[in-house]
N, C-alpha and C positions, 0 to 999 in steps of 0.2 A: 504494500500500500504506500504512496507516494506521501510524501511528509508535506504541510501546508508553510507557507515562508516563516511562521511564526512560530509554529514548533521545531523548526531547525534553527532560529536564532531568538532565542526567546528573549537575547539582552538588547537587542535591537528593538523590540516593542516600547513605540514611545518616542521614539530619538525625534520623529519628524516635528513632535508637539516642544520637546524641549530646543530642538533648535529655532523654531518660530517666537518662543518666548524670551529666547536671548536675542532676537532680532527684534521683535517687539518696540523696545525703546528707540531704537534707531528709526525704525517707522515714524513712530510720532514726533522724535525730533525733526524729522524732515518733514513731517505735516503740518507743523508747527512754525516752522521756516519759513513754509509757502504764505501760510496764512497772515504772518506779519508781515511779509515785503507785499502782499496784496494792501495790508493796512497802511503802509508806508506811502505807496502809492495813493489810493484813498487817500491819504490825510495831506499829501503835495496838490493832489488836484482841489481838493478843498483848500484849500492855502491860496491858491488861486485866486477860485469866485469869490474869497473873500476880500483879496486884494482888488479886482475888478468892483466890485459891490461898493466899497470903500472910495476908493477913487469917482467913483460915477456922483455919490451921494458928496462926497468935498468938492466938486467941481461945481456943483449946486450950491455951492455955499453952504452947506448941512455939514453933519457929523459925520465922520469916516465910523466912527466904535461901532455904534449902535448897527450900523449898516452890516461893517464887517461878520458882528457874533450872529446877525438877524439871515447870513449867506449860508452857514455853513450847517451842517446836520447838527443837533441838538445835544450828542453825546459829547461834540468838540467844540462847543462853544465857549464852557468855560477853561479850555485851553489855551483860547484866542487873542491875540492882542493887536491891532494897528498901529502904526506911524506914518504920520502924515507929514510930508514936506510941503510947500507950496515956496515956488518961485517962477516969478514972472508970469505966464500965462498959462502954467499947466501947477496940475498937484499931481503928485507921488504919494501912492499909500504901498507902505509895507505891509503885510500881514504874516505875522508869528501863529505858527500851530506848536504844539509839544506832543509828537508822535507817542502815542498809546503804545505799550508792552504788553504781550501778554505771554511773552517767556520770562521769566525770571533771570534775573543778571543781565538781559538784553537790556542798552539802554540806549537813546536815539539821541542826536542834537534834533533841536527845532524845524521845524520846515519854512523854508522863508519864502515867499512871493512878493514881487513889486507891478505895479500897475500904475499907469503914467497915463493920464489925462487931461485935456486941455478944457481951461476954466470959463467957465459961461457967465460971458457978461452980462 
């Protein structure tokens, strides 16, 4: 009678489970990776429209802040800061984001955007 793979290596029952669980973590470290440089992105493009937003609303003679925090998704507002230059006929708004973590130890500098707009008289 022909022996089944299991009964001829009985210490091999298993191995494929235990090698999958010492890969395990390396999985998620790299899912993990994906998913904050998608956030990274996200929070550049927000940086952006906030900087745009900003600028549009100081070119009006209004407030660049309010404009700025009122551009961006909700969860990064209170991350948010503008700076406004104004010279000559145009204004400058910077917009500061502070890129979210959600690896631990990872840690971002700011994401800056500038938007340059000419001032309506």
């Amino acid at each position: 009678m022909p022996q089944t793979p299991c009964a001829r290596h009985p210490r091999d029952r298993g191995q494929v489970a235990v090698e999958y669980l010492g890969f395990l973590p390396v999985l998620l470290v790299v899912a993990m990776a994906a998913v904050q440089l998608g956030l990274v992105a996200y929070t550049a493009q927000q940086a952006g429209t906030a900087a745009r937003a900003g600028a549009r609303s100081a070119s009006l003679d209004r407030e660049a802040g309010p404009a700025c925090t009122a551009a961006v998704s909700d969860w990064l507002a209170g991350r948010t800061g503008c700076a406004v230059a104004k010279g000559g006929d145009e204004v400058t708004v910077t917009a500061t984001i502070d890129i979210p973590s959600i690896v631990p130890g990872w840690n971002f500098d700011p994401v800056r955007k500038t938007a340059t707009m000419p001032v309506d008289h």
